[in-house]
DRENBA-89549 format. One line per 2 residues: number of its first residue (from 1); their letters; for each residue x, y, z of C-alpha. Coordinates in steps of 0.25 Angstrom, whole numbers, plus 5000, padded with zeros to 4 digits. Layout:
DRENBA-89549
NUM) A) X/Y/Z  ... .
//
This chain:
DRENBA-89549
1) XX) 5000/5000/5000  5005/5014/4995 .
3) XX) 5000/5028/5000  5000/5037/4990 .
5) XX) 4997/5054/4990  4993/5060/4980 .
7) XX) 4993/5077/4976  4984/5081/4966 .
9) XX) 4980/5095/4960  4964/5093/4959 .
11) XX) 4958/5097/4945  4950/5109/4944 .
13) XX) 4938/5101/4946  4941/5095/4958 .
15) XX) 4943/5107/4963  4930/5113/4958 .
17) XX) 4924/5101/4966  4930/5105/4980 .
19) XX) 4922/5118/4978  4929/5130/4986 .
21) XX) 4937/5118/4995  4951/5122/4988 .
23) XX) 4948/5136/4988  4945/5136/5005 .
25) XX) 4954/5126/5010  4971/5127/5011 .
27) XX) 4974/5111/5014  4964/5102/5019 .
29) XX) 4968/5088/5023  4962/5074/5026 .
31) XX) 4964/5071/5040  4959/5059/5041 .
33) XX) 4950/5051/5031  4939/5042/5039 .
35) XX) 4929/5036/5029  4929/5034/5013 .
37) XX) 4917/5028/5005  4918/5030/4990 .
39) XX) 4905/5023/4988  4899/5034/4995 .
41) XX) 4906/5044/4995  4911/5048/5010 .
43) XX) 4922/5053/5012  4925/5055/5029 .
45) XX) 4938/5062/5034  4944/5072/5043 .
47) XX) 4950/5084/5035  4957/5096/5037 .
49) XX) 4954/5109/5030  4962/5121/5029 .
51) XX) 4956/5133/5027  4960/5145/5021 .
53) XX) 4960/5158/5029  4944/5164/5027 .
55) XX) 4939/5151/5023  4929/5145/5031 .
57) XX) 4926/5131/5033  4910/5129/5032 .
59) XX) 4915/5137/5017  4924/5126/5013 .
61) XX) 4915/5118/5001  4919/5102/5003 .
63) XX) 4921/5093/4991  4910/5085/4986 .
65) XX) 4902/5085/4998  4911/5084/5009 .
67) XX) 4907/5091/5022  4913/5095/5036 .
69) XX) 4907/5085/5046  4913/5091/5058 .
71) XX) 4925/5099/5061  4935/5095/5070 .
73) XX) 4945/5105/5073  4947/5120/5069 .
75) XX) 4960/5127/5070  4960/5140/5061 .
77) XX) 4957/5136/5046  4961/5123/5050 .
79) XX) 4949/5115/5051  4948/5098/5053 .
81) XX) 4935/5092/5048  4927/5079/5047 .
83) XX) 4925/5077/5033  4912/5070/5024 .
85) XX) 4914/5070/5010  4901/5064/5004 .
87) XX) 4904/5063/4989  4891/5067/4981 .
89) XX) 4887/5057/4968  4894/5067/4958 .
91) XX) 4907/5065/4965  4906/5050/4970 .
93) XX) 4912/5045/4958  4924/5052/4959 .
95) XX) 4925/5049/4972  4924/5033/4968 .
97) XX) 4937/5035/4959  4945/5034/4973 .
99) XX) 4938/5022/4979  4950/5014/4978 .
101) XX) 4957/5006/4988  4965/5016/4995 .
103) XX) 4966/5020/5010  4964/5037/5009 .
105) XX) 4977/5043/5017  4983/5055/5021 .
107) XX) 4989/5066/5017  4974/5069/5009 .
109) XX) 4973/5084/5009  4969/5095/4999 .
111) XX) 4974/5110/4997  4969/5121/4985 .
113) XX) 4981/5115/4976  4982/5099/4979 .
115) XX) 4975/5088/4984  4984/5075/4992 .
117) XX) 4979/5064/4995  4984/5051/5000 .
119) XX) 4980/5036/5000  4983/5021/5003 .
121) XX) 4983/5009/4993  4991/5000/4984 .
123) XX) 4996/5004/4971  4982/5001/4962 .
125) XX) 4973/5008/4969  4984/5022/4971 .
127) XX) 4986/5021/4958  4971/5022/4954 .
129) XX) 4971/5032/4965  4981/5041/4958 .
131) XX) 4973/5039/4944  4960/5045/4951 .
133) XX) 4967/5055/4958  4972/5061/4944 .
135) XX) 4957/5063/4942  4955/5074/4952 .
137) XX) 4970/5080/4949  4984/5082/4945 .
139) XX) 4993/5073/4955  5004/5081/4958 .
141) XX) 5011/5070/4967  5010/5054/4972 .
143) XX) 5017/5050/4984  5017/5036/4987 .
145) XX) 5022/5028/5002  5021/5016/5006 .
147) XX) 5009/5015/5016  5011/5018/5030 .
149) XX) 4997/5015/5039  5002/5024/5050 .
151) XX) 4990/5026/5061  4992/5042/5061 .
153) XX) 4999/5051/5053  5013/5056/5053 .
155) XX) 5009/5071/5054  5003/5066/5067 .
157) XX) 5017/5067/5074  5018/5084/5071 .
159) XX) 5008/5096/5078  4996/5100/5068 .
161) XX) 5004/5113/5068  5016/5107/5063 .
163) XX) 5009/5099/5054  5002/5110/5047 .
165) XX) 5017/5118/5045  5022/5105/5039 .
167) XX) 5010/5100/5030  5010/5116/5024 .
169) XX) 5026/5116/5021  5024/5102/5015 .
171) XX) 5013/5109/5005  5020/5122/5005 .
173) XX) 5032/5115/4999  5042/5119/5012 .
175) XX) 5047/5104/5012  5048/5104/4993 .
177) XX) 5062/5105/4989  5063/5117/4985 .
179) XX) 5056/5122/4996  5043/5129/4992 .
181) XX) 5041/5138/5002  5050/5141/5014 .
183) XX) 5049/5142/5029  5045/5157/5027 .
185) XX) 5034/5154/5018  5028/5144/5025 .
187) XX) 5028/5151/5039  5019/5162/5031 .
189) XX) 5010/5150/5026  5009/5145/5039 .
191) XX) 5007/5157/5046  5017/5155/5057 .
193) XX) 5031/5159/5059  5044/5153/5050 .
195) XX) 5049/5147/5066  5035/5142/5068 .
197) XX) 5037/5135/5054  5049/5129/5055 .
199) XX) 5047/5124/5069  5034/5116/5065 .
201) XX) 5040/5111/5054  5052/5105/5060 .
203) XX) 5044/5099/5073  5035/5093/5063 .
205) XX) 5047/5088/5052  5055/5081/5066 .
207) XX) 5041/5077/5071  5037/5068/5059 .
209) XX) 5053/5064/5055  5052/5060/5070 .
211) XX) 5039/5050/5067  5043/5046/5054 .
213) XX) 5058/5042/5059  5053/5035/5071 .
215) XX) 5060/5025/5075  5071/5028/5069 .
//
């Protein structure tokens, strides 16, 4: 078994689809998906959405009639939710074209200029998942591992704080070689003072090279 993730640009009509979802949201992220059933339709999950500043969160338009359940935790524009999408009959059949044998993974998450998602299964059936991904947009990257069934995730080991600096310099292309953007320029995206950055960056850099080297 391989776990594969996948980036993607979405076409224009996938976009169009989402309604003002990409024009509202800076990053929301799939915390934890708890039920799929393709013959109907259901997708259950806990997400994460992001919200840009002015946005509102009873503004923000779900795709193909998904709706907030209940929301868990606030923390400014930060907002984690318990998610049903309940796919209407115009969109079922897409959403058929991913009933494969595949166990849904993370990191899943969406921002306005890419979509990430990650799965579980042998070779046949990621290999129909990539085909059907290259319906909804242009893959831009595939990474492939061998799978490992932890019972929590790496990131666990690190502050939500420090998390948040780490995941915005990985898209902010802080950890690209040649650096994107530098520790200036994320301190400003972030908010926060160039020390603060740093200082979260390197707790959380020894923290996860401390789990992952465990042992060792």
């Amino acid at each position: 078994m391989r776990k594969a993730t996948v980036e993607f640009v979405p076409y224009i009509g996938i976009k169009e689809i989402y309604g003002n979802f990409f024009e509202m949201i800076e990053y929301m992220e799939l915390l934890q998906m708890l039920r799929v059933d393709f013959d109907r339709g259901i997708k259950i999950g806990i997400g994460r959405y992001r919200l840009k500043e002015g946005c509102a969160l009873e503004d923000l338009h779900l795709p193909m009639g998904s709706e907030i359940l209940e929301v868990l935790n606030v923390n400014g524009n930060d907002y984690i939710c318990l998610v049903r999408g309940a796919v209407s009959d115009e969109y079922r059949p897409m959403m058929k074209e991913f009933d494969l044998e595949l166990v849904w993974d993370l990191p899943t998450y969406v921002t306005p200029d890419k979509m990430v998602c990650s799965v579980i299964g042998d070779q046949p059936n990621l290999k129909r998942f990539f085909e059907k991904v290259k319906l909804l947009g242009e893959i831009k990257s595939i990474s492939c591992q061998r799978a490992g069934y932890q019972s929590y995730n790496a990131l666990s080991c690190i502050t939500q704080r420090q998390r948040d600096v780490l995941i915005e310099a990985k898209k902010s292309g802080y950890y690209d070689y040649p650096r994107q953007i530098n520790a200036d320029q994320l301190a400003q995206r972030l908010g926060i003072g160039k020390s603060a950055t740093i200082e979260h960056l390197r707790k959380a850099e020894g923290r996860l090279i401390s789990h992952v080297l465990s042992g060792y």
